[in-house]
Backbone bond lengths (Angstrom), bond angles and torsions (degrees), N, CA, C in turn:
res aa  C-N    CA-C-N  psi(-1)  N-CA   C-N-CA  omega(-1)  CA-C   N-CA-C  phi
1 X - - - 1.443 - - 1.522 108.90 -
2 X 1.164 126.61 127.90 1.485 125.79 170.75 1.456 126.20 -78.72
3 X 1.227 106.16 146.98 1.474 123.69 -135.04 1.861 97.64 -68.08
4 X 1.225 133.58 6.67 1.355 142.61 -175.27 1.693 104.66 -116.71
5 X 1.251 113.02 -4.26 1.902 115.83 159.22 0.848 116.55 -99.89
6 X 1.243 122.15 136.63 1.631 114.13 174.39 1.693 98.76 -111.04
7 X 1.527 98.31 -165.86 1.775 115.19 -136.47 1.878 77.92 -75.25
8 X 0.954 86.13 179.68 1.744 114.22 171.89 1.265 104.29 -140.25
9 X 1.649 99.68 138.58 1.810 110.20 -172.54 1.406 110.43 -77.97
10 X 1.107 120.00 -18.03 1.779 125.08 -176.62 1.312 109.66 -151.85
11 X 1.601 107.38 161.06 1.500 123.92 -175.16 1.462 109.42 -121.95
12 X 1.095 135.28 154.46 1.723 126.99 130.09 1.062 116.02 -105.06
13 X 1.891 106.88 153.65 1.137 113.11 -167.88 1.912 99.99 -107.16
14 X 1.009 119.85 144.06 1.702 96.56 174.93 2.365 81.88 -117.73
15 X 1.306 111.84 175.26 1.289 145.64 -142.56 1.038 129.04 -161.24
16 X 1.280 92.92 117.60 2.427 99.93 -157.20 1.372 91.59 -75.50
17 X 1.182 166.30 129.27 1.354 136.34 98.25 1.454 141.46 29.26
18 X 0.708 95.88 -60.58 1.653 118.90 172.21 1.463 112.54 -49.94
19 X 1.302 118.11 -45.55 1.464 120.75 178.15 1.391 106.18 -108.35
20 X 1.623 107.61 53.25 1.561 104.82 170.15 2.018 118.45 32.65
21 X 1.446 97.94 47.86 1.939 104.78 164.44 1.138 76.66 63.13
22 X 1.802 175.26 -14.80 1.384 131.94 -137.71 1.540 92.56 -107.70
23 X 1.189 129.95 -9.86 1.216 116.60 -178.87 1.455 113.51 -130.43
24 X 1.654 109.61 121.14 2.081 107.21 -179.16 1.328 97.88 -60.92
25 X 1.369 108.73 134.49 1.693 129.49 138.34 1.694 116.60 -46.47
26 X 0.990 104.36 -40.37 1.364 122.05 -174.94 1.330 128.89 -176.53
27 X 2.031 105.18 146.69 1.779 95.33 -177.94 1.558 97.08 -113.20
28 X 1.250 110.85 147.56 2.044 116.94 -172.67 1.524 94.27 -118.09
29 X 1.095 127.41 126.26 1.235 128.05 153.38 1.735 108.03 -113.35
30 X 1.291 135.83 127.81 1.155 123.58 -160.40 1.809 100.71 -149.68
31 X 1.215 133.17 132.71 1.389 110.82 -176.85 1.645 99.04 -162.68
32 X 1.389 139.54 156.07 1.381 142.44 -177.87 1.533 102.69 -138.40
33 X 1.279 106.85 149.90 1.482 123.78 -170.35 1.589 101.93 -121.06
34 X 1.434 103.38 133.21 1.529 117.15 152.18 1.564 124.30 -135.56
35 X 1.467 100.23 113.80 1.539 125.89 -164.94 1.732 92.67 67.18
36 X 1.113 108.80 -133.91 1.582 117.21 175.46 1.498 120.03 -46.19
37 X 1.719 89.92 -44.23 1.849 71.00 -155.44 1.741 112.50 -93.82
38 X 1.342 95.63 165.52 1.356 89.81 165.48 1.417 133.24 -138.38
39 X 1.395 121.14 164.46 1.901 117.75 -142.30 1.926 90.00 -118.26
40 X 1.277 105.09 126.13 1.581 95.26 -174.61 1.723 97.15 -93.75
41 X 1.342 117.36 147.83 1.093 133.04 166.13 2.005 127.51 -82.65
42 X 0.593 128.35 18.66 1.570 148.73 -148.10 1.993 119.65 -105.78
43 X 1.579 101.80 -9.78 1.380 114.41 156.84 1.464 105.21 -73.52
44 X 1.509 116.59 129.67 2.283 135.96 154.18 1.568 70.36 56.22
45 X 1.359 137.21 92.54 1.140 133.96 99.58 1.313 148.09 -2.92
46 X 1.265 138.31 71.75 1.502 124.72 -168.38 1.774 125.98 -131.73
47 X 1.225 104.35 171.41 1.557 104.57 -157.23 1.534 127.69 -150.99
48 X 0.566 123.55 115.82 1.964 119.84 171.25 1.599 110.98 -120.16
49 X 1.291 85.01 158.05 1.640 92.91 -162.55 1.825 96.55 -135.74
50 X 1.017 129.30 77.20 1.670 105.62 169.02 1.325 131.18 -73.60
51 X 1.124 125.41 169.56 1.847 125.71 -170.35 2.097 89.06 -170.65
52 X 1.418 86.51 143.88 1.798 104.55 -179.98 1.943 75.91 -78.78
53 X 1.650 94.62 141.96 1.123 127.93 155.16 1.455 113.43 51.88
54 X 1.178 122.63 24.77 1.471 132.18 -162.35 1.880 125.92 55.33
55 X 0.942 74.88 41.80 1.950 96.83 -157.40 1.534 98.90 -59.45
56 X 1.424 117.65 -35.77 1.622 120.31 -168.54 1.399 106.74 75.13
57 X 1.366 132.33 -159.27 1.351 122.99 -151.58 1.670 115.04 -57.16
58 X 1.280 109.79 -43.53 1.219 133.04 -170.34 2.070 118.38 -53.85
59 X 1.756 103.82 -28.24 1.463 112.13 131.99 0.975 133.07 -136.56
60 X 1.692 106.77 77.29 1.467 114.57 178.11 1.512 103.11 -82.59
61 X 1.364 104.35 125.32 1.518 92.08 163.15 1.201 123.58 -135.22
62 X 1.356 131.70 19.86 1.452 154.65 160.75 1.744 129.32 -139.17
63 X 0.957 120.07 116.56 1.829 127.03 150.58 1.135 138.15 -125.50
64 X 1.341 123.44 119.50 1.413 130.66 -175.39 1.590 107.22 -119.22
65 X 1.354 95.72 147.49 2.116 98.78 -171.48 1.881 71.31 -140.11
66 X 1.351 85.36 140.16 1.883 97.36 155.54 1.586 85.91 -143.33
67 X 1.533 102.27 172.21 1.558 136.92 171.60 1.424 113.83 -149.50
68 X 1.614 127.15 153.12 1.063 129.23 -163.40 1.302 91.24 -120.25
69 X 1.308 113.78 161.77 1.791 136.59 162.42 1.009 113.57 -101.16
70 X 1.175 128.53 155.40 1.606 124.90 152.43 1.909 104.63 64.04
71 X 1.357 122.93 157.85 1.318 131.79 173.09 1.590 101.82 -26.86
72 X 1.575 99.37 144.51 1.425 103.27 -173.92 1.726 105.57 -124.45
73 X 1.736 110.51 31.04 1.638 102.42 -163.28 1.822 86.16 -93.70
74 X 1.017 113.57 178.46 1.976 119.42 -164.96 1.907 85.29 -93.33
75 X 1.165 143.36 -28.61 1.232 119.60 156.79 1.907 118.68 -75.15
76 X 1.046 124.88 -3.09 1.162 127.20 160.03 1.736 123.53 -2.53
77 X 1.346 125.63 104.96 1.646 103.16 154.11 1.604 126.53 -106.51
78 X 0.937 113.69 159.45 1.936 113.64 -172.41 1.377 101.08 67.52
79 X 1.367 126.04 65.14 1.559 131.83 -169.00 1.642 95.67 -121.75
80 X 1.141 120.73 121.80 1.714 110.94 166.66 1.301 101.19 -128.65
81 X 1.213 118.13 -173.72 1.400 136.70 -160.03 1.483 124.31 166.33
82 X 1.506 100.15 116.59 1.689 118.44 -169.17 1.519 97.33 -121.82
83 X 1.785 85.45 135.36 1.556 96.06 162.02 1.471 107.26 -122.27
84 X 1.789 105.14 -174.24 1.079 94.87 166.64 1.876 93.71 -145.46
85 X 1.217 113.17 176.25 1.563 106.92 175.61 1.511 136.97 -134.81
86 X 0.992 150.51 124.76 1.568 107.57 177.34 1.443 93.26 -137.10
87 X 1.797 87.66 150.03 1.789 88.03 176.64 1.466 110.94 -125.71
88 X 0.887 128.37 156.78 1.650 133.21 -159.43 1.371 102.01 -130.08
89 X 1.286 99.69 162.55 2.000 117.87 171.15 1.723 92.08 -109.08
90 X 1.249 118.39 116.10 1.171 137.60 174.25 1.608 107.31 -63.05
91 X 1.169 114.61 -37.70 1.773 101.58 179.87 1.348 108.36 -92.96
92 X 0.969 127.63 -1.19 1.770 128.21 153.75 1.300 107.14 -61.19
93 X 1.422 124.83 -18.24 1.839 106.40 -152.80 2.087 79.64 -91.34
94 X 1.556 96.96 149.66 1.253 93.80 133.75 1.371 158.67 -96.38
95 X 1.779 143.64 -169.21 0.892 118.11 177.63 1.722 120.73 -88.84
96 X 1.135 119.37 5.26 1.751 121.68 177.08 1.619 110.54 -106.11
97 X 1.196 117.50 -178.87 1.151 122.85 -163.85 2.025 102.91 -79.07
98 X 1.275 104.74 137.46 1.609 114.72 -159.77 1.596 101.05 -127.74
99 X 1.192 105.22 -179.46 1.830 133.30 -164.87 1.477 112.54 -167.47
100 X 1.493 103.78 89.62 1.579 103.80 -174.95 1.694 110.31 -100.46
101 X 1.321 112.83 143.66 1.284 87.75 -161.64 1.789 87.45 -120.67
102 X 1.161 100.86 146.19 1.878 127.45 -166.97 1.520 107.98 -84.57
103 X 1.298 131.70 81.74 1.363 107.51 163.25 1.842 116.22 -149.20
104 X 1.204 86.80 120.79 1.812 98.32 172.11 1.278 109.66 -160.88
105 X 1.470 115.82 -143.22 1.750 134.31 175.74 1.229 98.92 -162.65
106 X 1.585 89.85 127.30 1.731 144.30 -170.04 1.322 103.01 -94.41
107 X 0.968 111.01 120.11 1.788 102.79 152.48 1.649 113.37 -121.96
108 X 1.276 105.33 128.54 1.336 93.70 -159.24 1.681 128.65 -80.24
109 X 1.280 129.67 -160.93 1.256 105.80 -172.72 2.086 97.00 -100.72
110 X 1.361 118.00 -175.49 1.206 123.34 162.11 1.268 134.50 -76.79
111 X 1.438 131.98 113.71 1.287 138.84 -145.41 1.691 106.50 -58.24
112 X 1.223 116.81 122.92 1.221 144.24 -170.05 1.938 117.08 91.60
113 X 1.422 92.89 -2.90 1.990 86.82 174.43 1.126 122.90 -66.79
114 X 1.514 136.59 164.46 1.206 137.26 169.85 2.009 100.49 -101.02
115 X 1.124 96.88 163.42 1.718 110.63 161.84 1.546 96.46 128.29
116 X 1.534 94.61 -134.88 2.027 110.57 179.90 1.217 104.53 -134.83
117 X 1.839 114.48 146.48 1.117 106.81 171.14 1.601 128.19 -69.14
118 X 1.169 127.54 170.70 2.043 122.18 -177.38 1.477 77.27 -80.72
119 X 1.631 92.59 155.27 1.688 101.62 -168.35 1.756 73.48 -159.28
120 X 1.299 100.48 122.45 1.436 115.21 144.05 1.428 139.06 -122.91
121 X 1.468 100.20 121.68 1.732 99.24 -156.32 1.115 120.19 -83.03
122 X 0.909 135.78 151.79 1.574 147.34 -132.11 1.826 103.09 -128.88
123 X 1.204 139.73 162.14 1.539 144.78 -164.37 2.159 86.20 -74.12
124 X 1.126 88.10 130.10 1.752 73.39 174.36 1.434 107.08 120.47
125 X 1.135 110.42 -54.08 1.696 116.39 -162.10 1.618 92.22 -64.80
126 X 1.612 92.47 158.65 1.754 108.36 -172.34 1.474 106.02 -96.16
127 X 0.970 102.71 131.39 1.536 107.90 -179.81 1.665 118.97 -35.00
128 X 1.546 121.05 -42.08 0.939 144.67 -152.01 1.954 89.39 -73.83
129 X 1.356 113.42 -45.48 1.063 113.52 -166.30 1.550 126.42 -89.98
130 X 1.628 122.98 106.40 1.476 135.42 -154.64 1.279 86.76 -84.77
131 X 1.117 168.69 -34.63 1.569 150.48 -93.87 1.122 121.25 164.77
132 X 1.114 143.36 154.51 1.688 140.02 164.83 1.462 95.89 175.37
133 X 1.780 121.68 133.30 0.896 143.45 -175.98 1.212 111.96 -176.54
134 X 1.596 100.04 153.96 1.791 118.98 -175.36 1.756 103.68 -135.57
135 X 1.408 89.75 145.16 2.057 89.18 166.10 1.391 83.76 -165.39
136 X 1.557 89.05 156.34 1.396 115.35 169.62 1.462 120.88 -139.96
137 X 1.091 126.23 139.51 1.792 118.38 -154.60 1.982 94.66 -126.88
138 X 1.158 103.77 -173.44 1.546 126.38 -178.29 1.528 108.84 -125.50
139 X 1.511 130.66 120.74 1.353 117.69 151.57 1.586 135.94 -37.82
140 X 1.289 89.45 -20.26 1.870 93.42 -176.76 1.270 100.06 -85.02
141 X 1.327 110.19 150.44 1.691 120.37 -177.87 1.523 100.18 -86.19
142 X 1.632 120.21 174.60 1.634 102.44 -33.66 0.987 118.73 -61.43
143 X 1.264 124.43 156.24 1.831 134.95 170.54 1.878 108.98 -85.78
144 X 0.950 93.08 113.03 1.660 84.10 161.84 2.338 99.21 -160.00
145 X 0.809 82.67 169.57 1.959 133.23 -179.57 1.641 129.18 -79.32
146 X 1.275 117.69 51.23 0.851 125.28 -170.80 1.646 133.12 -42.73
147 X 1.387 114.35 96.78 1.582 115.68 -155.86 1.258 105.47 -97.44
148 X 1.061 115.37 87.27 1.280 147.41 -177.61 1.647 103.25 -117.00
149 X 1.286 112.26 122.38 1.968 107.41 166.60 1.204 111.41 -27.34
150 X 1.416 122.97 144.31 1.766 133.68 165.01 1.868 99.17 -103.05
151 X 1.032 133.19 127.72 1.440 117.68 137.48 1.642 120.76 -79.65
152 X 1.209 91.24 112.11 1.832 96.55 -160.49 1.963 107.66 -101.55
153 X 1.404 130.16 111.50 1.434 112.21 -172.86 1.369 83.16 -133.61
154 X 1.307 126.85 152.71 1.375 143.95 166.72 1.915 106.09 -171.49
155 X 1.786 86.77 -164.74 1.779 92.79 170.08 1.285 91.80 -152.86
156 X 1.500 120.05 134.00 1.636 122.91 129.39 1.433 108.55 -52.57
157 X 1.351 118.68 142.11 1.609 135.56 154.36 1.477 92.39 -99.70
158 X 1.352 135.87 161.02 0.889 139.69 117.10 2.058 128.80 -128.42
159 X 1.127 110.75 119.09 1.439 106.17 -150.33 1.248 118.86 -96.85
160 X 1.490 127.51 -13.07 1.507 134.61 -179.00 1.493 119.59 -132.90
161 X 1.357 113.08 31.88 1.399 104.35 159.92 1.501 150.57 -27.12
162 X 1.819 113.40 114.91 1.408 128.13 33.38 1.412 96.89 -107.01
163 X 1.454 139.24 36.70 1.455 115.89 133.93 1.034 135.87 -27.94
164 X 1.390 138.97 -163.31 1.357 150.72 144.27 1.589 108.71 -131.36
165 X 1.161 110.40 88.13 1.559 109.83 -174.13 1.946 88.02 -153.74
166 X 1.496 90.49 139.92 1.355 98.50 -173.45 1.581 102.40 153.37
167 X 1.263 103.55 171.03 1.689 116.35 175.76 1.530 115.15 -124.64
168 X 1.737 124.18 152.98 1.327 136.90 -178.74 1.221 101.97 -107.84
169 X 1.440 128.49 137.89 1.482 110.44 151.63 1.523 99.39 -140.13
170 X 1.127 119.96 130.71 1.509 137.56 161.22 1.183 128.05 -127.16
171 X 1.835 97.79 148.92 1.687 110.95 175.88 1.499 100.98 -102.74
172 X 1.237 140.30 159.77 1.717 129.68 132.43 2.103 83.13 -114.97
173 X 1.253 81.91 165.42 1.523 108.34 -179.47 1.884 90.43 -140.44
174 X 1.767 112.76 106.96 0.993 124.71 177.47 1.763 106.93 -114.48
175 X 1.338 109.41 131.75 1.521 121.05 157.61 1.788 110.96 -76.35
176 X 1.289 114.03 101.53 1.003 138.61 -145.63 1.458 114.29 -107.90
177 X 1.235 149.22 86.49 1.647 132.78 150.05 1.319 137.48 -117.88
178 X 1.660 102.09 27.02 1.386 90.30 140.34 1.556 143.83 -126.16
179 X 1.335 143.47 -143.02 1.487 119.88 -170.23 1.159 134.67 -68.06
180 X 1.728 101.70 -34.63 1.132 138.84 -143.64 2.223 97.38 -101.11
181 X 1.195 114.23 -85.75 1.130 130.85 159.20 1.770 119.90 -3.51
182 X 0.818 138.32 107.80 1.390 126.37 -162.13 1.553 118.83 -105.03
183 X 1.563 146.94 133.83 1.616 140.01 -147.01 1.549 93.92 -71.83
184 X 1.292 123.17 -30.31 1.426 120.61 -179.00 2.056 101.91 -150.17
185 X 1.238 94.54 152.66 1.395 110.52 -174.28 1.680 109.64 -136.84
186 X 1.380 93.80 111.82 2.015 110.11 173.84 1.319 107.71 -89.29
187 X 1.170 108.83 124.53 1.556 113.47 147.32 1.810 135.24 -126.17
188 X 0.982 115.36 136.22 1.646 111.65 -159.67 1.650 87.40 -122.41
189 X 1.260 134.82 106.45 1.174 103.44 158.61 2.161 102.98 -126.10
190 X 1.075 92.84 141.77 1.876 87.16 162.61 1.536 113.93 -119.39
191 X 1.314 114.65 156.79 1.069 110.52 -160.05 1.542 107.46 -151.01
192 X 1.413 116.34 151.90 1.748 130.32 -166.23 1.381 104.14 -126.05
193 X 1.383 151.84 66.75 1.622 129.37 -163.62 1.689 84.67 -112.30
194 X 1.227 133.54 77.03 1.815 129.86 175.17 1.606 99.75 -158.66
195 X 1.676 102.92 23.33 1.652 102.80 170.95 1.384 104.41 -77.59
């Protein structure tokens, strides 16, 4: 975690199957602040990871982690939910263990669009990395995505190539007014997908 995040009070763990629950896939700590306080993200954990051809790190070219707040049943009220994303150029990565480092401003897309968010990269950012963005929405209608600039800085680790084993950590720093949307957004996640 870089030395400008601080701790997070809780984690989730999510759990391959495969190894009978005994071993996490991954731990998410995820949480957004407005004024003081802050709302942890860490209820149903979830995740996708794409890669060309099942390649594992080596063509990773998408990850998304969200977490929910509050009750997570589809009649739910006071339900939020933040993700975050990053998308990569797969022939940038190399083949040994790497440290990409995340930094520009995102603006994100409009809640329910498809594509990528505009990402402008900043002195620093790793070649490897096209993208980086966070949102967090409200169950109560309307739902939308406040596209407002992100200052977005973090790092992929990735440590066992072409595994997928490694850790995320990101900030966005959002100018923020509405409920849902949070002034800054943490994410810690580490991750095992080479069970």
């Amino acid at each position: 975690m870089s030395s400008d995040m601080t701790p997070f009070a809780q984690s989730s763990r999510f759990f391959t199957p495969a190894c009978g629950g005994e071993d996490p896939i991954w731990n998410l700590t995820m949480r957004a602040r407005h004024g003081e306080a802050w709302k942890e993200f860490t209820a149903d954990p979830g995740s996708h990871v794409i890669t060309e051809d099942g390649a594992g790190s080596a063509g990773l070219k998408q990850m998304t982690v969200c977490g929910f707040h509050g009750q997570t049943g589809s009649d739910a009220d006071g339900t939020s939910q933040s993700c975050m994303e990053v998308r990569l150029d797969p022939l940038a990565l190399s083949t040994g263990p790497m440290t990409l480092t995340i930094a520009g401003t995102a603006i994100p897309l409009a809640y329910g669009s498809l594509g990528t968010a505009e990402f402008t990269a900043q002195e620093g950012n790793a070649p490897a990395i096209v993208s980086a963005w966070t949102w967090t929405v409200c169950d109560e209608a309307p739902q939308f995505i406040e596209q407002t600039p992100q200052q977005m800085r973090g790092e992929l680790v990735l440590d066992d190539p072409p595994k997928l084993r490694g850790r995320l950590s990101r900030r966005a720093d959002v100018p923020s007014e509405g409920p849902c949307q949070g002034e800054r957004i943490e994410a810690e996640l580490v991750f095992d997908l080479g069970h």
